[in-house]
C-alpha positions as CSV (number, residue, x, y, z in Angstrom):
1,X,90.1,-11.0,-21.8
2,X,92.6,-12.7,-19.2
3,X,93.2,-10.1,-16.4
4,X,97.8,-9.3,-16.2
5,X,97.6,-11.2,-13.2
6,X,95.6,-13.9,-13.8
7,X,97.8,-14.5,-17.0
8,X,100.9,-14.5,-14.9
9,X,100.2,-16.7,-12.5
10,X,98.6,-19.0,-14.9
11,X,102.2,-19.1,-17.3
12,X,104.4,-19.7,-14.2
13,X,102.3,-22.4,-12.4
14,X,104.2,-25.9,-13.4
15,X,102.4,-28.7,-15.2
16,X,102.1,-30.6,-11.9
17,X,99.9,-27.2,-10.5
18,X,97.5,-27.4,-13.1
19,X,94.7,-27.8,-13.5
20,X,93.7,-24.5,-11.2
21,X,91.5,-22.2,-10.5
22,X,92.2,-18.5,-10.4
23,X,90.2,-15.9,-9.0
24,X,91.3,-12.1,-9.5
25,X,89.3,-10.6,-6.5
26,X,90.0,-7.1,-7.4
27,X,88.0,-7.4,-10.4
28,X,85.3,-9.2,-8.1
29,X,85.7,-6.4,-6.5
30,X,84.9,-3.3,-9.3
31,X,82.0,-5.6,-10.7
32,X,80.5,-5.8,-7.4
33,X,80.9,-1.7,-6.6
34,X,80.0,-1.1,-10.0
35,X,76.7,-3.3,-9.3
36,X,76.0,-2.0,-6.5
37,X,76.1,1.9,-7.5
38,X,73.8,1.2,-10.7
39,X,71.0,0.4,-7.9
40,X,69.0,2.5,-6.6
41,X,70.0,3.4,-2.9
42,X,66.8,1.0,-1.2
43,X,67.0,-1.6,-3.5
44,X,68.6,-4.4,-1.3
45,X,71.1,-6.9,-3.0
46,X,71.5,-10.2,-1.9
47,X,74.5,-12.6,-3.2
48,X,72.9,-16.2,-4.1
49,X,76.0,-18.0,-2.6
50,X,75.3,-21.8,-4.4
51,X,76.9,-19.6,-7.4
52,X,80.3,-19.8,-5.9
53,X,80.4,-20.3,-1.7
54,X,84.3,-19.8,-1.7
55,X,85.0,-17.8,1.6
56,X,87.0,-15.3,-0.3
57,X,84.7,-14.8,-2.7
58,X,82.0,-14.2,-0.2
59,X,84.2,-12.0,1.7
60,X,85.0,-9.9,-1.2
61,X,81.4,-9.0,-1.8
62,X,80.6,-8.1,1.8
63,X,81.0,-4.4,1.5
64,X,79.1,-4.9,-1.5
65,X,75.7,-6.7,-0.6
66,X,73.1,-6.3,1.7
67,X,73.5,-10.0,2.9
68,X,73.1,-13.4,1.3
69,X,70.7,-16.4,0.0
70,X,71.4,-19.4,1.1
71,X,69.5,-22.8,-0.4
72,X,70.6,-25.4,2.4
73,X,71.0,-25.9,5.7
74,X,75.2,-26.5,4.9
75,X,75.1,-23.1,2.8
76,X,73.4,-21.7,5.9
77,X,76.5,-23.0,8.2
78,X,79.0,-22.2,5.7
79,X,77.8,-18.6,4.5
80,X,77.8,-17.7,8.9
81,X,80.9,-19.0,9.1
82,X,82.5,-17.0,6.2
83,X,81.1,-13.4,6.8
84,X,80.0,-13.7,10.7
85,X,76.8,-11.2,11.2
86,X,75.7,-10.8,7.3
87,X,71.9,-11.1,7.2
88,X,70.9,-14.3,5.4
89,X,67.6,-15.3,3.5
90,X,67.3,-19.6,3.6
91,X,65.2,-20.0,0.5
92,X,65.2,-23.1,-1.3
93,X,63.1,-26.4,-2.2
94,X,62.7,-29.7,0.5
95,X,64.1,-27.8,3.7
96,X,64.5,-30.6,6.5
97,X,63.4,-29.9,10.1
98,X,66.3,-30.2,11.5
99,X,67.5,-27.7,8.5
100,X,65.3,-25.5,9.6
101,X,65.4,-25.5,13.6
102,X,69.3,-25.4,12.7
103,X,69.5,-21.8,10.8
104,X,66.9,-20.6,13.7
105,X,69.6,-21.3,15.9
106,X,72.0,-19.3,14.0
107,X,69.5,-16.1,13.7
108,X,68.7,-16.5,10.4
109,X,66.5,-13.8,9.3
110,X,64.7,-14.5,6.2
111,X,63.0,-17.9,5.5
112,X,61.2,-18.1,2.1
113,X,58.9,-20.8,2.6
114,X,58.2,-23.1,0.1
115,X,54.9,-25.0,0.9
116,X,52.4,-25.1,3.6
117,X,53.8,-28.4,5.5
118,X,57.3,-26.6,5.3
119,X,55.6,-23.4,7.0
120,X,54.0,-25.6,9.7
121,X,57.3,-27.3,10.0
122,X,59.0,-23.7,10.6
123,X,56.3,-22.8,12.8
124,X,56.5,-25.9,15.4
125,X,60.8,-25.5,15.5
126,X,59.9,-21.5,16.2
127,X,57.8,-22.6,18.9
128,X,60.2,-25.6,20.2
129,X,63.1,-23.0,20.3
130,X,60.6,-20.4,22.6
131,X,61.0,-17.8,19.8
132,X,58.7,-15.5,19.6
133,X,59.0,-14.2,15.6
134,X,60.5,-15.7,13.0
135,X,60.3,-13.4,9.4
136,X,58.6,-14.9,6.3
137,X,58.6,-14.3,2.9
138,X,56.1,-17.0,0.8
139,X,58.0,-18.0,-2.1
140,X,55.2,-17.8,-5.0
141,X,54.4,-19.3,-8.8
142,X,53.4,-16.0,-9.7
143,X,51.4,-16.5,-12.9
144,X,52.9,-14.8,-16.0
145,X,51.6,-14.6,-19.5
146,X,53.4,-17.0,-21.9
147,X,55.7,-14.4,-23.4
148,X,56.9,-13.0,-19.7
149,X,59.5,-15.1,-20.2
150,X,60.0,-15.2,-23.3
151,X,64.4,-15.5,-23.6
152,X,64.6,-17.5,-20.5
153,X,67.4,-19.4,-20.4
154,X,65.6,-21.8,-17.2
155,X,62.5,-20.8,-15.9
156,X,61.5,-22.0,-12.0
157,X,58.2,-20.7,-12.3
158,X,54.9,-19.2,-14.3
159,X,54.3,-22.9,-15.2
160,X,54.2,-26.1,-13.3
161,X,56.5,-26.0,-11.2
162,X,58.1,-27.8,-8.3
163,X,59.2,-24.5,-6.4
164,X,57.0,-22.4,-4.5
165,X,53.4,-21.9,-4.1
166,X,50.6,-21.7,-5.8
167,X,48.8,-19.0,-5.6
168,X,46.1,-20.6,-4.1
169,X,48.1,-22.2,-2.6
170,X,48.9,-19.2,-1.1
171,X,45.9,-18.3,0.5
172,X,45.6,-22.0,2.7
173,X,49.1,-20.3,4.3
174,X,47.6,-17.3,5.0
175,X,45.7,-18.5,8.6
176,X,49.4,-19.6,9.9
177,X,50.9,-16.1,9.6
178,X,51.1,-13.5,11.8
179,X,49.2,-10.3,10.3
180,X,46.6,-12.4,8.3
181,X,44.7,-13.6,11.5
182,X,47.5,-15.7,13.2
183,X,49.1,-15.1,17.0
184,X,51.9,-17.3,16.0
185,X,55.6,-16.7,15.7
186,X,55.4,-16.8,12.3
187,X,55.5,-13.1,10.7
188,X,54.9,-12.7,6.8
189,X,56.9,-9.6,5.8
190,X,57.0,-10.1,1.9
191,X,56.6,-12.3,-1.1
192,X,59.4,-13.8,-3.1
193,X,59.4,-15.2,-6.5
194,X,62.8,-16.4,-8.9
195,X,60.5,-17.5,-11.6
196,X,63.6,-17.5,-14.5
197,X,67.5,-17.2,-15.3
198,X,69.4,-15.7,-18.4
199,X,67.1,-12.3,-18.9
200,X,68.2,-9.6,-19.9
201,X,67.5,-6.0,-18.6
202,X,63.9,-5.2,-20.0
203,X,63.2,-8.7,-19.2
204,X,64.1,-8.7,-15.3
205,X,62.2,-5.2,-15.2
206,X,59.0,-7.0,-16.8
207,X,58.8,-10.0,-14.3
208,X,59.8,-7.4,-11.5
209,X,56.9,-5.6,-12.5
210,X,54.7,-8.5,-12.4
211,X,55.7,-10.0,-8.9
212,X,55.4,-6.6,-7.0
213,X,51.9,-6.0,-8.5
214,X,50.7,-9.3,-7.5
215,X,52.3,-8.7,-4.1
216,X,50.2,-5.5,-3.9
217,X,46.9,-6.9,-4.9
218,X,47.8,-9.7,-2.7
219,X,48.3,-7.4,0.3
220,X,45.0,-5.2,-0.6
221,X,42.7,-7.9,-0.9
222,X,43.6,-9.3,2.6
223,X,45.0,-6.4,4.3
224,X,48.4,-7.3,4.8
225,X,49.8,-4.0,6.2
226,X,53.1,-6.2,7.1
227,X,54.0,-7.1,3.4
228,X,56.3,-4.8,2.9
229,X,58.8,-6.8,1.6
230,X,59.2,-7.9,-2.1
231,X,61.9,-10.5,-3.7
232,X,61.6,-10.6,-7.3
233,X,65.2,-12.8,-7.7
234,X,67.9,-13.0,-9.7
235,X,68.5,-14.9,-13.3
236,X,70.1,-12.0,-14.8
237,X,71.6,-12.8,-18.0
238,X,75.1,-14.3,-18.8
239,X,76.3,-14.9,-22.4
240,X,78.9,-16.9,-22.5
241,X,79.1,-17.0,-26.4
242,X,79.6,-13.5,-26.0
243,X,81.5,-12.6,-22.8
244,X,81.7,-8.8,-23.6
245,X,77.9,-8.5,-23.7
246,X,77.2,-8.0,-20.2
247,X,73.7,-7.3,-18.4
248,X,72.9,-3.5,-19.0
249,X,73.2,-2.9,-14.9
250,X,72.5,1.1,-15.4
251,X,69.0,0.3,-17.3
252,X,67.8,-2.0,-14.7
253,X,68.7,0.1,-12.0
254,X,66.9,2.6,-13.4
255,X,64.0,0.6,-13.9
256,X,63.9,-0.7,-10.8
257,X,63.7,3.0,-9.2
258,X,61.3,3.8,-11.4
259,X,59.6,0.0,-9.8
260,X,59.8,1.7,-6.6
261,X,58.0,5.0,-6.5
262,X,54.9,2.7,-8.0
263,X,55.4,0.7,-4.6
264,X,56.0,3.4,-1.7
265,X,56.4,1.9,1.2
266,X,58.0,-1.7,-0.1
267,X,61.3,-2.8,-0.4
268,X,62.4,-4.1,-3.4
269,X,65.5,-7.0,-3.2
270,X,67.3,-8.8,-5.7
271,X,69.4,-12.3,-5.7
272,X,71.7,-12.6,-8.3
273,X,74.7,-14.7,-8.5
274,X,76.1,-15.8,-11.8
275,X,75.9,-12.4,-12.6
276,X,77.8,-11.2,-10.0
277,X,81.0,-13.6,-10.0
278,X,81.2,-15.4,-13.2
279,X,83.3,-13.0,-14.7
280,X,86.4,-13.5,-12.2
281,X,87.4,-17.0,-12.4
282,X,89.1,-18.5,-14.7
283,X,89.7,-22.4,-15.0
284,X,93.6,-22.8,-16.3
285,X,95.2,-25.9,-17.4
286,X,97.5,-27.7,-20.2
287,X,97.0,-28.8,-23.2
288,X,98.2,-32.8,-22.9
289,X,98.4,-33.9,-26.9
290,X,96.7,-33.3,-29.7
291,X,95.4,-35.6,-32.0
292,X,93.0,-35.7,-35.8
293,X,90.2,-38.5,-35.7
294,X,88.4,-38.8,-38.8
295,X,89.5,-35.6,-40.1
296,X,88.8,-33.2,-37.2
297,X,91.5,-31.8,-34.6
298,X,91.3,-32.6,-30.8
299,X,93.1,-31.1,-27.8
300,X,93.1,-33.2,-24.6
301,X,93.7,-31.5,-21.7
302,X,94.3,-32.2,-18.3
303,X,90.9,-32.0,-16.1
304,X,87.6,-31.7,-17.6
305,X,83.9,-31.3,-17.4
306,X,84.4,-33.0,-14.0
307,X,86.2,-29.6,-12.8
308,X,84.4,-27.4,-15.0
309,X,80.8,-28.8,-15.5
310,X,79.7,-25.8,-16.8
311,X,79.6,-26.2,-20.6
312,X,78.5,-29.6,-20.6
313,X,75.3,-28.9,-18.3
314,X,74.8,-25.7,-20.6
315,X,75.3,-27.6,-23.7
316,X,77.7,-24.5,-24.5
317,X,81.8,-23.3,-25.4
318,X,83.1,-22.6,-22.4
319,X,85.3,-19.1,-23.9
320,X,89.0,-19.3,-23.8
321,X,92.2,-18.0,-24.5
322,X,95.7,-20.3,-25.9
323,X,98.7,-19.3,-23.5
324,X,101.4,-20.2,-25.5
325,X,104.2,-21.6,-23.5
326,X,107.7,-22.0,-25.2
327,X,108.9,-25.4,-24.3
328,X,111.8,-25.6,-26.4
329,X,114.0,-25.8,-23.8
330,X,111.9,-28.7,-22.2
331,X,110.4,-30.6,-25.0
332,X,112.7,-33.2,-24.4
333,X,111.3,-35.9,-26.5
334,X,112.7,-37.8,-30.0
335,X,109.4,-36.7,-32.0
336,X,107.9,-33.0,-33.4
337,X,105.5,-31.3,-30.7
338,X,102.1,-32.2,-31.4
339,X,100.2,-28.9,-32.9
340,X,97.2,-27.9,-35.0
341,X,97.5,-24.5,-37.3
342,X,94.8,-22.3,-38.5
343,X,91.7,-25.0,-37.8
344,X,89.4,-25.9,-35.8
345,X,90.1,-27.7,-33.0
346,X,87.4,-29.2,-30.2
347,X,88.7,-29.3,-26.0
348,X,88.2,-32.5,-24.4
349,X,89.2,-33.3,-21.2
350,X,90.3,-36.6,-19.6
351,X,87.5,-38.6,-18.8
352,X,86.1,-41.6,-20.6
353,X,82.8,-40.1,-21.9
354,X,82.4,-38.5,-25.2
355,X,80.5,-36.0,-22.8
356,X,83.6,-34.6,-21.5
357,X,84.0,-31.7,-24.0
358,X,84.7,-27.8,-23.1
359,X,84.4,-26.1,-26.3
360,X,83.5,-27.9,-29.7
361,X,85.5,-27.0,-32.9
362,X,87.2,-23.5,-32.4
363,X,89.2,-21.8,-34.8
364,X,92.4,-21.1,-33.3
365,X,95.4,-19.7,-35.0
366,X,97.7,-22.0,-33.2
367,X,97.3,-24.4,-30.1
368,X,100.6,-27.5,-29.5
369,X,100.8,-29.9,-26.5
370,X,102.4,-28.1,-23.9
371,X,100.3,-24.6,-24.2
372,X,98.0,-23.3,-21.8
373,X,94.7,-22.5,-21.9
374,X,92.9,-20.3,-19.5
375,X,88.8,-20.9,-19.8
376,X,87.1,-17.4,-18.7
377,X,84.0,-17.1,-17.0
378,X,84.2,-19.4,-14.4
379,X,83.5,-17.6,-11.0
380,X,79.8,-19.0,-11.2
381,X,78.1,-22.4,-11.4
382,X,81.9,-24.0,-11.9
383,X,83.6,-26.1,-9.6
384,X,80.7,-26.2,-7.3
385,X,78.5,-28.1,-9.4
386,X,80.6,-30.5,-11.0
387,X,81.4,-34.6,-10.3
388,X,84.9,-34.1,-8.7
389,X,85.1,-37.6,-7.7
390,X,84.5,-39.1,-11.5
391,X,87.8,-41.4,-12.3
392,X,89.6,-40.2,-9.3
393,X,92.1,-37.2,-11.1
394,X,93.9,-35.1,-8.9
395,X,91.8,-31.9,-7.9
396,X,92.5,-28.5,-9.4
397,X,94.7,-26.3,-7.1
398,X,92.9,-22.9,-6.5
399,X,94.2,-19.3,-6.6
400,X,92.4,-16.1,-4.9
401,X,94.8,-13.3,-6.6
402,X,94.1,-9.9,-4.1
403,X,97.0,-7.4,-5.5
């Protein structure tokens, strides 16, 4: 449901304003604290930032998160920009050299390494920069059985896979790391897996369970008194067919305490990020005419899938709510305002793809050229993944609401 504010802002914004995006922080803000106290105490949370990198965003969660992931050497100069001093993990696939010799220069203090020439690659920029130790997690394809994960909505690992390591691929890294036989700068502190997105509670706690037993076995069989540090990732689950349902935070927290007195002595972090701000966007524009083709009812709308990419890369309805506006002292034209009653109607935007669709034959009560409509669940995976550029429309204004 549309926050007061959000709702406000949305209804007074003129047609030349829209599309927008509006962000109500202070709900950010309750989700985040609400998060945050469902964990146990050690657990550390990072914030993904490729979900939404929009300094206030960032900012809001601050007091909230024990620091940040970052997947590129941009995300690693944008995300120190932002929040100056928060501790940041540079994970991600294909990092450059000059990626990585950049974020040592910034201090960043996590690097899950991907591959053993990306290891090698961190290891000759630590010793070109004269530093002396540079923290690593390995990012591993820890092997699951086939119903692990079951319900994912993408899974990055537990199969082929073009992220991480192997695990015995694992073992040729090993030599290069400080702890396991090496005098290099190179220190391996932990493992970190992010093997699937779109679990749900028990889920999560089953693959958590399953990465910090391999790391254990891992750190027994070679004596690895410095692994004390385990990522298991993020992917909790959004459902955006049913926006209410939301990831039972309390039962993984408690899980995940119960996760850690099996591991004394480890620390146990997390990387969400969908699940963190997806609930406090919303994308809000106007309903442009409405039309019937072949016997079915179509909105067109300003913007599109080339704002909002989200429901066209999920194959999804992106959930919304009609705003009606009252135009009658504006609907200035010689013909009736062009409506559909009590049918279903599908959202297109203005693009010239049949792709360009938000939500595909919804019953609505009442929708007319000239409405509103405010697309919920769109803090995450939004704007910053979509094809901006695509026919050259006017970019969508954006909102951070903070009262």
């Amino acid at each position: 449901m549309i926050t007061s504010a959000v709702h406000t802002l949305a209804t007074e914004l003129t047609g030349d304003d829209l599309p927008a995006y509006v962000y109500d922080l202070p709900a950010l803000r309750a989700h985040a604290r609400a998060v945050r106290d469902a964990l146990p105490p050690g657990l550390e949370l990072y914030y993904a930032a490729k979900a939404n990198p929009a300094p206030p965003v960032l900012r809001t969660l601050a007091p909230h998160v024990t620091g940040y992931e970052v997947a590129s050497g941009g995300e690693v100069e944008h995300v120190r920009a932002a929040v100056p001093g928060a501790p940041l993990a540079f994970g991600g696939p294909g990092k450059t050299e000059g990626e990585l010799r950049r974020a040592l220069t910034l201090g960043v203090e996590r690097f899950h390494v991907e591959s053993e020439q990306e290891l090698r690659l961190l290891a000759g920029a630590a010793e070109d920069a004269r530093i002396d130790a540079v923290d690593v997690l390995l990012r591993v394809n820890v092997p699951l059985a086939s119903d692990e994960l079951g319900g994912a909505a993408l899974a990055m690992g537990g199969r082929p896979s073009p992220f991480g390591l192997d695990p015995e691929a694992v073992q040729r890294c090993l030599p290069l790391l400080s702890g396991a036989g090496s005098h290099g700068p190179l220190r391996l502190r932990g493992i970190h897996a992010h093997l699937a997105s779109g679990l749900d509670a028990a889920a999560q706690l089953t693959v958590a369970a399953a990465i910090a037993d391999w790391a254990r076995k891992l750190s027994e069989r070679h004596g690895l008194d410095d692994l004390t540090e385990v990522n298991v990732g993020g992917g909790m689950g959004v459902d955006y067919a049913h926006p209410d349902r939301r990831f039972d935070w309390a039962a993984y927290g408690k899980g995940m305490a119960d996760l850690a007195l099996r591991h004394p002595g480890r620390t146990l972090r997390i990387e969400p990020g969908r699940a963190l701000t997806v609930y406090c966007g919303w994308y809000v524009t106007e309903v442009l005419d409405i039309k019937h083709s072949g016997g079915e009812a179509f909105a067109v709308l300003r913007g599109g899938t080339h704002h909002i990419r989200t429901p066209a890369t999920k194959q999804h309805d992106q959930p919304f709510q009609v705003l009606p506006m009252d135009t009658t002292a504006t609907w200035t034209r010689p013909w009736a305002r062009p409506a559909v009653r009590e049918e279903p109607v599908t959202l297109v935007g203005q693009l010239c793809t049949p792709k360009d669709v938000l939500a595909r034959r919804v019953q609505v009560p009442e929708l007319r050229a000239g409405d509103r409509v405010a697309f919920a669940m769109a803090g995450a995976y939004a704007w910053n993944i979509s094809h901006h550029d695509f026919l050259m429309h006017p970019r969508p204004g954006f909102h951070y609401l903070d009262t």
